[in-house]
C-alpha positions as MATLAB code, in Angstrom:
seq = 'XXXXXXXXXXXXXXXXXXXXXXXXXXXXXXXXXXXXXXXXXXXXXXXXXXXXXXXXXXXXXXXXXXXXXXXXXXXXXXXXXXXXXXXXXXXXXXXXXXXXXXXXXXXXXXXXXXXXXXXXXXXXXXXXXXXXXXXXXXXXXXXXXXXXXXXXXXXXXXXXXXXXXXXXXXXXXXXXXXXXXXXXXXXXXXXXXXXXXXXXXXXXXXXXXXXXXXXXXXXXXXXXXXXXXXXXXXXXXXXXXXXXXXXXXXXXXXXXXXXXXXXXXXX';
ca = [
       0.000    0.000    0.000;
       1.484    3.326   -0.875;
       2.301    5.832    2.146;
      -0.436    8.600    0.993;
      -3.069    5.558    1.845;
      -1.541    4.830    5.102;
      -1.533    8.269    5.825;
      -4.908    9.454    4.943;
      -6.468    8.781    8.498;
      -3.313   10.584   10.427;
      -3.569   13.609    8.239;
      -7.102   13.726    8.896;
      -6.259   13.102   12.828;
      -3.238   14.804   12.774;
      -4.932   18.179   11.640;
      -7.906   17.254   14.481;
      -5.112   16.669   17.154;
      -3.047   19.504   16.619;
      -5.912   21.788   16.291;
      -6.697   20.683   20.059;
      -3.073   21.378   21.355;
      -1.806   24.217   19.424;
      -4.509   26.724   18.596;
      -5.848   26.123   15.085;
      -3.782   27.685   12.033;
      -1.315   30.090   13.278;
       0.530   32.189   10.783;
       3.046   31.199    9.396;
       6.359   32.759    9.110;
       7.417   33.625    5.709;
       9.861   31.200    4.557;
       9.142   30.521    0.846;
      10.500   27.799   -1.131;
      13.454   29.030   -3.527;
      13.356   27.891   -6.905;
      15.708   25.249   -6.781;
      13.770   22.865   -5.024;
      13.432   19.037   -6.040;
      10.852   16.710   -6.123;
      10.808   14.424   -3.993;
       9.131   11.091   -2.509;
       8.410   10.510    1.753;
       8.187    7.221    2.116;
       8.403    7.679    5.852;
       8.543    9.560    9.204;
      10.821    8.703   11.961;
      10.475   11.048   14.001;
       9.695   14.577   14.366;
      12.654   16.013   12.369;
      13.540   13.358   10.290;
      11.836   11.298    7.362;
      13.271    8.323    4.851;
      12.744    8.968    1.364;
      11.561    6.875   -1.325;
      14.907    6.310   -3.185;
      16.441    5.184    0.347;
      18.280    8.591    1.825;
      17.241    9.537    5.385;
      16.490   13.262    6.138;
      17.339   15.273    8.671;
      15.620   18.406    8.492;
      17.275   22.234    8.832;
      16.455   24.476   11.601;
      14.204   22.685   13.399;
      15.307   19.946   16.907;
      12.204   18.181   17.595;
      11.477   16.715   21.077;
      13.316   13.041   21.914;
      11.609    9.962   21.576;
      12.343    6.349   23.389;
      15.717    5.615   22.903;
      18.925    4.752   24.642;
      17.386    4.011   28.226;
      15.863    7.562   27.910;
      12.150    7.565   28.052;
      10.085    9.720   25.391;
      10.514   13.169   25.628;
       7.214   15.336   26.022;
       5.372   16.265   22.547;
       7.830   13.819   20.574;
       5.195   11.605   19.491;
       2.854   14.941   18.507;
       5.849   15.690   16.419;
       5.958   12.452   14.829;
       1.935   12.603   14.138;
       2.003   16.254   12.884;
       4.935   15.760   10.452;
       3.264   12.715    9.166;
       0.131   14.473    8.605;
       1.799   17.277    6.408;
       3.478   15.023    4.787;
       0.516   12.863    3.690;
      -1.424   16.147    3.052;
       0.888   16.331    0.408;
       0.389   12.587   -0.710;
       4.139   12.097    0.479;
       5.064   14.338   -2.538;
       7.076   17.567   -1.717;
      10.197   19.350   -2.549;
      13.837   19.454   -1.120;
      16.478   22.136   -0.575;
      19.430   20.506    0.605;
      21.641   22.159    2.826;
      25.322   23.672    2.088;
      26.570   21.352    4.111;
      25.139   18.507    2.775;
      25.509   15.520    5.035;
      25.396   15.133    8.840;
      27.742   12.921   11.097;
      25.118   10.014   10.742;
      25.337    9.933    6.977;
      21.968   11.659    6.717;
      20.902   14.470    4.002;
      20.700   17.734    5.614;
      18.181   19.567    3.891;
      15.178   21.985    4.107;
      11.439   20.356    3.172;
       8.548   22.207    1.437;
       4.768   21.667    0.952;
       2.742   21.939   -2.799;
       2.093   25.592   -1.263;
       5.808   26.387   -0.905;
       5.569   26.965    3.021;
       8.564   25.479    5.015;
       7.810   22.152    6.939;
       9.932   23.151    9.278;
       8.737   26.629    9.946;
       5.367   25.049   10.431;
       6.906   22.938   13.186;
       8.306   25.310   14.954;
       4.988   27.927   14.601;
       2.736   25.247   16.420;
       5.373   24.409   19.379;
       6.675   20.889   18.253;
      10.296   21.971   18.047;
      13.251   23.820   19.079;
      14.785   26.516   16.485;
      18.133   25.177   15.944;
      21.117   27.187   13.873;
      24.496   25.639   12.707;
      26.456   27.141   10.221;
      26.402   27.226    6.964;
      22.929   25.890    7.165;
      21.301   29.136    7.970;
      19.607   30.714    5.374;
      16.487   30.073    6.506;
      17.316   31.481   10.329;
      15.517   34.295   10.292;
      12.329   33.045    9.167;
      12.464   30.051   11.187;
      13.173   32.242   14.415;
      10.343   34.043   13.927;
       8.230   31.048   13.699;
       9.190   29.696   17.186;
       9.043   33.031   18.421;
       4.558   32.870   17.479;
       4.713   29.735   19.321;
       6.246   30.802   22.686;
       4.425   34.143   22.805;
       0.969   31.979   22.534;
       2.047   29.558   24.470;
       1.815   26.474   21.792;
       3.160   22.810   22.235;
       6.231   22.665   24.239;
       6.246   26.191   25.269;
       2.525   26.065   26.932;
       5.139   24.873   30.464;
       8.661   26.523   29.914;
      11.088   24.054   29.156;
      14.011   26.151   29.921;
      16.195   24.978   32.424;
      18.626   27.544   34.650;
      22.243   26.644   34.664;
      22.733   25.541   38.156;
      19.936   22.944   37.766;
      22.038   21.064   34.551;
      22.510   17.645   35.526;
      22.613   15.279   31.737;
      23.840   16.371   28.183;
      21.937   16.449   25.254;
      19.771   19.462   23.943;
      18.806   21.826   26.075;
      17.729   25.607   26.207;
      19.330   27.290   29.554;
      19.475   30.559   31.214;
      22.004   31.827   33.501;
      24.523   34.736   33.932;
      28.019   34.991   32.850;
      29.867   34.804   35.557;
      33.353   35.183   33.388;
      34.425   35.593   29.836;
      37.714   34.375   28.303;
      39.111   34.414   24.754;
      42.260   32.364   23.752;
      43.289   29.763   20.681;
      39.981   27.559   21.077;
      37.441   30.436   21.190;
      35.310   32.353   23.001;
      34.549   31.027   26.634;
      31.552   31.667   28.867;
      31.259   30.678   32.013;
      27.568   30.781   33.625;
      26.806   30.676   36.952;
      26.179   26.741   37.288;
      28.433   24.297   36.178;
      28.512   25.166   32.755;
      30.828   27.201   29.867;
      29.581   28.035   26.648;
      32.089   27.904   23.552;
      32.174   29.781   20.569;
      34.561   28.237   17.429;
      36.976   30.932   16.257;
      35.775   30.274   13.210;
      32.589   31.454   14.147;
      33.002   34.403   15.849;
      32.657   37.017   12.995;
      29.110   36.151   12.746;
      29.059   36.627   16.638;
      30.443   39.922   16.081;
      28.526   41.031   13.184;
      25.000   40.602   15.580;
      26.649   42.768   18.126;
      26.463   40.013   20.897;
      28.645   41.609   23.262;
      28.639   39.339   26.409;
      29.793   40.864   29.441;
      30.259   39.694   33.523;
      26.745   39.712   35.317;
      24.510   39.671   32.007;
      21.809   37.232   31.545;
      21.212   34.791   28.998;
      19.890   32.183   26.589;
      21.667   30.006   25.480;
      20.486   26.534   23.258;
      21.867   23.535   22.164;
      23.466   20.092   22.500;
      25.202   19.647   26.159;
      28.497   17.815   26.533;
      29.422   16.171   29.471;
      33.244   16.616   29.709;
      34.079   14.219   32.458;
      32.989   11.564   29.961;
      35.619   12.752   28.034;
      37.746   12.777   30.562;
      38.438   16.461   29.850;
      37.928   18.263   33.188;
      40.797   20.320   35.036;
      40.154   21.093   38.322;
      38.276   24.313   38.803;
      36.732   23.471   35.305;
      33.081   23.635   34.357;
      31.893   20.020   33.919;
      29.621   20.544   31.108;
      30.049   22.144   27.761;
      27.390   23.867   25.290;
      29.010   24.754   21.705;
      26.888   27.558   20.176;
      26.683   27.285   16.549;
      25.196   30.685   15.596;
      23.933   34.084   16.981;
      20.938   32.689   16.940;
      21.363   30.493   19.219;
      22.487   32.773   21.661;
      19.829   35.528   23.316;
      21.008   38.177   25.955;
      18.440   38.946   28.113;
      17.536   42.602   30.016;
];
C-alpha cells in the first residue's frame, strides 16, 4: 500500500489533534521555497525532524530539533510523538510528494541528508513545526539561510504559548545535571578568549564555547557578552568528564553555540 493511503487517516487526525493542542492555524512565518527545489518522494517519518525517502536517503531536516523519543534508556521526551503525528500528517497532506532544498553542508555525522522540506504551497515544513510548538529553532552554520524566518516562527509559538512552550522548558544553569539538547538561562559569571574560542562561564556548572571560526558572525550581531549579564543560550550539552576532559576548577559541562541565533542576551 502506498504511504499517501496509510496516511490518509493521520492527516485527517493529525490536523484534528493539533488543532486541540496548538490553537488552530497560526501564521506562518514567511519562509518561501526558492526555486531550486526538487521533487521528492516521503516514504516515511521517523520522528519529528527526520523522514526516509523513497529512493532510500534519510532526512534530517534544517532548523528545526524536535522533542526526543524512546531511545537509549531515555524515556520519550514530552510532545515527541505529537511531532511524529504532525509531520506525518503534512506530509501525507501532500500525498508524500514535496520538494527538497538541501543544505550547504550537505551531510550530517550520521550519513543523513541535511536539507530543508517544502509543501505543494511552498511553506517550510519546518517553519510550520516550529509555529505550532513541536520543536526547538536550531542554527548551525552554513545551514542558515532560513534562520531568520524560522526564528520568527518559534518566536509565534512561545508568545501563545503552543506545544512545548505552553510549560517553559528552559532549564537555569545551576539545575544542569545530563547532556543532550537543552535551552538554559544563567549569567556569565566570566568571559575568556584564547586559541579555542570564546569562553563563557555561567553561573552553574557550565561554559559556553564559541569556534573561532565562528566568531565574525558573533560579532557582526553585536552580541557583546559581558560579567553579570543574563542569557539564553540553546543547544546540545556535553558532558566533559565523559571525556575525561575536566581540570580542576573546570566547568563540567560544555554547550558549543553554533550561531547568533542560538544565543539571546536577556535585560
Amino acid at each position: 500500500m502506498a504511504f499517501p493511503d496509510l496516511l490518509k487517516k493521520a492527516s485527517l487526525w493529525g490536523a484534528f489533534f493539533m488543532g486541540a493542542i496548538c490553537c488552530a492555524g497560526p501564521t506562518l512565518a514567511a519562509c518561501p521555497a526558492p526555486a531550486a527545489t526538487m521533487p521528492v518522494q516521503v516514504a516515511r517519518v521517523v520522528d519529528g525532524d527526520t523522514l526516509k525517502l523513497g529512493d532510500g536517503r534519510s532526512v534530517r531536516l534544517i532548523g528545526v530539533n524536535a522533542p526526543e523519543l524512546a531511545h537509549g534508556g531515555r524515556t520519550t521526551e514530552p510532545f515527541a510523538e505529537a511531532a511524529r503525528q504532525r509531520l506525518q500528517a503534512l506530509v501525507a497532506a501532500n500525498d508524500g510528494e514535496l520538494t527538497l532544498l538541501p543544505g550547504r553542508q550537505g551531510k550530517d555525522h550520521y550519513g543523513r541528508t541535511l536539507a530543508h522540506l517544502f509543501d505543494r504551497q511552498g511553506n517550510n515544513i519546518e517553519a510550520q513545526l516550529l509555529a505550532e510548538g513541536l520543536g526547538y529553532l536550531v542554527a548551525v552554520a552554513p545551514n542558515t539561510e532560513l534562520t531568520a524566518c524560522q526564528q520568527a516562527a518559534e518566536r509565534q509559538a512561545r508568545s501563545a504559548g503552543r506545544g512545548l512552550w505552553k510549560a517553559s522548558p528552559v532549564i537555569d544553569a545551576q539545575a544542569l545535571r545530563d547532556s543532550g539538547f537543552a535551552v538554559i538561562r544563567g549569567r556569565v559569571a566570566e568571559v575568556q578568549r584564547n586559541r579555542g574560542g570564546l569562553w563563557i562561564e555561567l553561573d552553574g556548572p557550565l561554559v559556553l564555547r564559541i569556534e573561532p571560526r565562528l566568531l565574525s558572525a558573533f560579532a557582526r550581531a553585536n552580541l557583546n557578552v559581558q560579567k553579570g549579564q543574563r542569557l539564553e543560550a540553546r543547544g546540545w550539552v556535553i558532558d566533559r568528564a565523559k571525556r575525561g576532559a575536566v581540570e580542576p576548577g573546570q566547568a563540567r559541562w560544555m554547550l558549543p553555540i553554533t550561531d547568533p541565533a542560538m544565543l539571546e542576551l536577556l535585560p
